[in-house]
N, C-alpha and C positions, 0 to 999 in steps of 0.2 A: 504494500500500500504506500504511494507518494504523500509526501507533506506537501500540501497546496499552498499558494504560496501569498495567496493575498485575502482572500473570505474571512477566514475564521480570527486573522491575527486582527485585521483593521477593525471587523463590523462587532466584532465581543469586547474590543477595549474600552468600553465604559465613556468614547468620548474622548479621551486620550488622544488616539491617534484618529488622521483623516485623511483623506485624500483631495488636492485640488490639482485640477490636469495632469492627474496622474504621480505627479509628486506628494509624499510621503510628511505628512507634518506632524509632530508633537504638541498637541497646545496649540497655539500660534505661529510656533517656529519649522519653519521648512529643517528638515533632516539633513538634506546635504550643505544648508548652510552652516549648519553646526560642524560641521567635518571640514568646510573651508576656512574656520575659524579657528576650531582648536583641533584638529589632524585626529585620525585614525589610528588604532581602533577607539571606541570611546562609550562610556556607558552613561545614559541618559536618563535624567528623574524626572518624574512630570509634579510637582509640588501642588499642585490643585487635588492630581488625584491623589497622593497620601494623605492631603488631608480628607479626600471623602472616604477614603476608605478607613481613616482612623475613625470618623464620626460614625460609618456608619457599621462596623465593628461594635465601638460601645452603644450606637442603639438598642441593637440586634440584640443583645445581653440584656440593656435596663430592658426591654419587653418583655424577656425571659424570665428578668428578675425581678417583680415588681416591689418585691419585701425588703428589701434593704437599697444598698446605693452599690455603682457598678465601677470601678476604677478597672483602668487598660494600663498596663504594663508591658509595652511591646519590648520582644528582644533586639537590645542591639545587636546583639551575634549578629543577626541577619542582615544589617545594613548600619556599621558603624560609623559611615558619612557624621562628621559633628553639624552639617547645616543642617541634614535631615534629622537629626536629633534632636535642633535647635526649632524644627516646626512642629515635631509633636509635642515639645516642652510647651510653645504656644497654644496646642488644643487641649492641653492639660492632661498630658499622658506623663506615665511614669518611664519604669525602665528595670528588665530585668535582664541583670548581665553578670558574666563572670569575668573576676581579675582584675588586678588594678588597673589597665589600661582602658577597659569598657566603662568603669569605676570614672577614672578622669573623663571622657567623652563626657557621660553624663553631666559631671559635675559644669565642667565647660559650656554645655549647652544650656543650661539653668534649669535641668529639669529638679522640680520637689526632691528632696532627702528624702521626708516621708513617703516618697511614689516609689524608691528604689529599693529594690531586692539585690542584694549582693547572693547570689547563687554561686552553684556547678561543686565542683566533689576538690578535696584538696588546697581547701582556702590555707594561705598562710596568716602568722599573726598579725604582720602590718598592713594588709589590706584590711582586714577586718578592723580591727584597732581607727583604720579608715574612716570604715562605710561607719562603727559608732560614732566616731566623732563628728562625722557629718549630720545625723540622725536617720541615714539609713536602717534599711532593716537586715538581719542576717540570715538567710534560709538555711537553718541547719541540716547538713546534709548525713552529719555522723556524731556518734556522742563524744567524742574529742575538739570539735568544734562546739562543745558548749564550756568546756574549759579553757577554752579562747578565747570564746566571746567575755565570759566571766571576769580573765585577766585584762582584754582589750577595755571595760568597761572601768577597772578599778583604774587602770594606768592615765586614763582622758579623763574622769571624773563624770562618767554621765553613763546612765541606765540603757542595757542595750538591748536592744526593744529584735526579740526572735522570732521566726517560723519555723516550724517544721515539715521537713519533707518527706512525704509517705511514699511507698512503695505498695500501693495495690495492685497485688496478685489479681488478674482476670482469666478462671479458665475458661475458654472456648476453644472450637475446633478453626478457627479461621484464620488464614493464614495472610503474611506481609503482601500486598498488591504487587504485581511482576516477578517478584522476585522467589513466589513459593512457602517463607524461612513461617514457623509456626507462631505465631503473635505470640501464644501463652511461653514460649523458651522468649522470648526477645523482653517479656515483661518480667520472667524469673530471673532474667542474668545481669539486667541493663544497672549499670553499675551507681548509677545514681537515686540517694534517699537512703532513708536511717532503714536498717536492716529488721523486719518484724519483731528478731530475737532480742533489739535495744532498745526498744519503744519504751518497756517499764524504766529502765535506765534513763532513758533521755528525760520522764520527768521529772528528774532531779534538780531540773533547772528551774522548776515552777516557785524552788522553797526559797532559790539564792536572791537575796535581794538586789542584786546588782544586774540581775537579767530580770526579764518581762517578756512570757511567749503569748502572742495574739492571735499566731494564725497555723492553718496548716497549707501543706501546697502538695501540688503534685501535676505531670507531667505527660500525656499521652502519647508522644508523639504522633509522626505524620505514620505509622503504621497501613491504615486502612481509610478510606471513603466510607466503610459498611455504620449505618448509623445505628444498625442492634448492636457491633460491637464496642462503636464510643458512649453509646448510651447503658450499658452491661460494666463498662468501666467507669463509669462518671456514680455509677449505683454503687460498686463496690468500693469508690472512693467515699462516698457520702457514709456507707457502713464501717469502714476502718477505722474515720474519724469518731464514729460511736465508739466504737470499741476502744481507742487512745481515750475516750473520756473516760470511761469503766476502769481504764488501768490507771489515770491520774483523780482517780477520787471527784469526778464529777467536772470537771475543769471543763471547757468548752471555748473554742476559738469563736474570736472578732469575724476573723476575715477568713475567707476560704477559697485559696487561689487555683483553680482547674487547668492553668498553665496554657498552653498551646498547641501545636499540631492538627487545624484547620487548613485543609488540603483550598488553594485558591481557583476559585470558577474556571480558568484556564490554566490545566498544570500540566506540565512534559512530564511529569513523570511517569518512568515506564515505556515511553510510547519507542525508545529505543528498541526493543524487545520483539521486532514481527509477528511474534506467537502470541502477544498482548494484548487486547484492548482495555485500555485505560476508561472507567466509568467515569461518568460524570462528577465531576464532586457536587456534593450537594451545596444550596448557599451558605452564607454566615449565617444569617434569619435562623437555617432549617437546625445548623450547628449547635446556636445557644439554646433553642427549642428541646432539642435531645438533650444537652447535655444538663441544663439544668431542671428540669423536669426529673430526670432521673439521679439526679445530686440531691433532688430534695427527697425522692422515695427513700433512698440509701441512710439518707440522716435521720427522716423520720421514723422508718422503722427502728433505728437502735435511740429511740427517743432524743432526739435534736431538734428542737424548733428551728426555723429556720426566717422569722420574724429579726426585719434589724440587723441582721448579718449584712457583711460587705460581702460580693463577689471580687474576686479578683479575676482578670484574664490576660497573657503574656501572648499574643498573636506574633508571628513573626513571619513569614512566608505566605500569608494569608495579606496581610497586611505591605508589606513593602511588593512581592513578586510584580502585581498586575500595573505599577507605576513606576517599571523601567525598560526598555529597549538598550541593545546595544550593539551597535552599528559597526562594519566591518569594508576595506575595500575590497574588492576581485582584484587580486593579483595578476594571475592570471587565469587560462583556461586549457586543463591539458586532456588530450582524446587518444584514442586507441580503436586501431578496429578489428586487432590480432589481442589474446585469442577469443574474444567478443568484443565490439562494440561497448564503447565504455567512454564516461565525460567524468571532468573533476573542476570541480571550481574553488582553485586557490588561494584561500583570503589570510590578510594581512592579522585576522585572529588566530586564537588557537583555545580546547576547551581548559587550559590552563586557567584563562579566566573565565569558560564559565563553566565553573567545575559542576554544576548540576546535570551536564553530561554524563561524564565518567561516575559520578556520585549517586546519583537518582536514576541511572541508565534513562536521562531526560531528554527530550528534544524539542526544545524551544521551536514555536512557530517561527519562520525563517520570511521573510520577502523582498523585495526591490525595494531600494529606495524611492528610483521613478520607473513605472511602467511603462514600458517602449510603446509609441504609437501602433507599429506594428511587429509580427513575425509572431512564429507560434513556438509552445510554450516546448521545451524539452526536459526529460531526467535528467539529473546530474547526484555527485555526490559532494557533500561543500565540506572542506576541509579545511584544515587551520593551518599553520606554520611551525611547530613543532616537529623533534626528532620521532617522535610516537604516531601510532596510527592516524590520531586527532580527528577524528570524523564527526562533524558538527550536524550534518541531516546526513542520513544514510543513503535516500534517493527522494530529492526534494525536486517537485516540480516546480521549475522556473522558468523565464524568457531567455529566452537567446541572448546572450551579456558579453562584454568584454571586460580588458583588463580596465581599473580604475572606476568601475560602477559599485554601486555601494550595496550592502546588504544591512536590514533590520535583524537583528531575532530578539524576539517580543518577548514581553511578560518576562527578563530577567533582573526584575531591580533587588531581588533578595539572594543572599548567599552566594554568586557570583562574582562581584568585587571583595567580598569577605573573605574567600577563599582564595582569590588568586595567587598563582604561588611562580616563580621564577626559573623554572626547567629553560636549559640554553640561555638562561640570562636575560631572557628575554623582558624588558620593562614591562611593568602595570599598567593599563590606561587610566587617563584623567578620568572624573568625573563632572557631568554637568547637569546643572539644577535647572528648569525649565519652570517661568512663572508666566503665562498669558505670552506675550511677545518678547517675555526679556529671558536671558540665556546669563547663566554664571559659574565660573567655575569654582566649583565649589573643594576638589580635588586635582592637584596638578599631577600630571602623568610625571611618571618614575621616568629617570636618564641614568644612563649605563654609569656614570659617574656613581648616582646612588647606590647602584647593585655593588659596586667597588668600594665605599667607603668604608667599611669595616673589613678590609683585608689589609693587614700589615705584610713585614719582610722582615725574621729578623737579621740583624747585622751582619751572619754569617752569609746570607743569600743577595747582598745587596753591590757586592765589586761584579764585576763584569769579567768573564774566563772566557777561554777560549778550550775547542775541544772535550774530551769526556769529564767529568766533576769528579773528584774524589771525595 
């Protein structure tokens, strides 16, 4: 099956993207003007649509939720951009992130203390010690980090305010989408969250007065589309929390974070895989509907009102994916008619940057910048510039192109620039912020100078010889 190369990616972006005579615009800004201005490859944000889709994210939830208030915590993992961190601090989002370097982003971008979650497994002391003194919160991942937090809070002089992270076992027979692997082994092994056997230990933190636990969290990942099995998991999360009460003598959390892993209306993932078809993911709407509907069965069978409660929700690919493109030139065009017939079209990317390829076995909707007045449409395979295979559409229907015409592939503004990594040395592209007609770069593209700056010589290797070294 081809990936078509203009339908699905223009007329599902929400408005985003459009066409006028045939050229390709973001918002207001023509595509190929942004590549004559700040050069190829390059990855593009549309700042109107993160904000609607932040908004309308925490809708989708307060509808869900009518009993308490709804706070958004998007991951920065997914798109650590400081301006795009700097627009959700505007719509009044938080920020869950791990490590001191996501830790500063936030800080930088003025989002709330009180919005951030300092997450992920292996905190050290001075980050934590951090996020306290900032008035962060710390999502305990293990009961060794509640003796850190305890020390971080006596060393700064202020009470440091905890979550706990569960680990809800869900058995069912349903397996990871494309890939086969059985959810219930991917939910037993997944290394993050306090371990069932430390739950009664970990409430030892309830007594210390220099800690304060509010909430619990927890984390579904992008597993599945199937909404009986995020709805089966969102229940057994609402019960474990019963049960954490039962073991701390009735205690009961503020806030209750269901974390993230909302698969986005248009997602590659999978569709690498020929023997695949990728479902639909359902909307966000359908998302909060499952999943809090069945967070409240879960609680209220193990007696948890659910009156007054915060929801929390940490979206990150759901959220950033549908609000970025990222543009590539045609290098060239190489063919073959021994021993079949064969096209490749060689671009100045590679899925180094957009590792949701190789990672999600994904493939981003692909298109022309400008659709050629005429000629008809051919297979090809579009490939990147890397020593590795690098096959970015596997057999994408395109126009007839030459070298220097540009390519879209859509829906990549999440985890993409996050992950790109530097095989062959090859620089990171810039990034650019798209607001109505105006264009900013927000990210300066990486120079070989940078790739070099942290490699020294030392003294022994720095005279100049001739012939073999000793």
């Amino acid at each position: 099956m081809s990936e078509s190369y203009d339908a699905d990616a223009v007329a599902l972006s929400d408005g985003m993207l459009r066409r006028e005579s045939g050229r390709l615009l973001i918002e207001d800004v023509p595509v190929d003007a942004l590549v004559e201005r700040f050069s190829a490859p390059l990855f593009v944000l549309s700042e109107s649509t993160l904000r609607r889709q932040a908004r309308r994210i925490r809708a989708a939830f307060e509808r869900a939720w009518p009993q308490g208030e709804v706070l958004v915590l998007p991951a920065v993992k997914a798109n650590p951009v400081l301006a795009l961190q700097r627009v959700l601090a505007q719509e009044g989002m938080g920020a869950d992130l791990v490590g001191a370097g996501e830790l500063e982003v936030a800080v930088r971008a003025g989002i709330d203390p009180a919005l951030i979650s300092l997450n992920g497994t292996g905190k050290d002391r001075a980050t934590i010690e951090r996020a306290v003194a900032l008035g962060a919160r710390v999502t305990i991942d293990d009961v060794r980090e509640i003796e850190l937090s305890a020390a971080a809070a006596c060393a700064v002089g202020k009470q440091a305010n905890l979550r706990i992270r569960l680990r809800p076992y869900y058995e069912t027979d349903a397996r990871m989408e494309a890939f086969g692997t059985p959810i219930a082994d991917v939910y037993g092994t997944y290394k993050s969250g306090v371990p069932y056997d430390d739950l009664a230990e970990a409430g030892r933190a309830l007594s210390a007065p220099e800690l304060r636990v509010t909430g619990v969290m927890m984390h579904m990942g992008r597993y599945t589309t199937d909404l009986s099995v995020i709805g089966g998991y969102s229940r057994r999360f609402g019960e474990l929390t019963a049960e954490v009460s039962d073991l701390w003598g009735g205690w009961t959390p503020d806030t209750i974070d269901v974390g993230g892993g909302f698969a986005p209306q248009i997602d590659g993932f999978g569709r690498a895989d020929p023997s695949f078809i990728p479902p639909v993911p359902p909307s966000i709407e359908r998302y909060a509907e499952v999943v809090c509907e069945n967070l409240t069965k879960g609680l209220t069978s193990g007696g948890i009102g659910v009156e007054g409660r915060t929801l929390e929700v940490e979206p990150g690919r759901a959220l950033f994916g549908p609000c970025g493109i990222h543009v590539a030139t045609l290098l060239n065009v190489k063919r073959q008619t021994q021993p079949f017939p064969f096209t490749w079209y060689e671009t100045d990317t590679t899925q180094l940057f957009l590792s949701e390829i190789p990672d999600e076995a994904g493939r981003p909707p692909v298109t022309p910048v400008r659709l050629p007045e005429t000629g008809t449409a051919v297979d090809v395979r579009v490939v990147g510039r890397s020593c590795m295979s690098d096959v970015l559409a596997r057999t994408a229907t395109l126009p007839a192109m030459s070298a220097g015409d540009l390519l879209a592939f859509c829906f990549t503004g999440a985890y993409n620039d996050a992950n790109a990594s530097n095989l062959n040395l090859l620089p990171r592209p810039a990034t650019v912020l798209v607001n109505g007609a105006q264009a900013h770069l927000v990210r300066r593209a990486e120079s070989i100078e940078d790739l070099l700056v942290r490699d020294t010589l030392p003294d022994h290797l720095r005279h100049t010889f001739t012939g073999a070294a000793r």
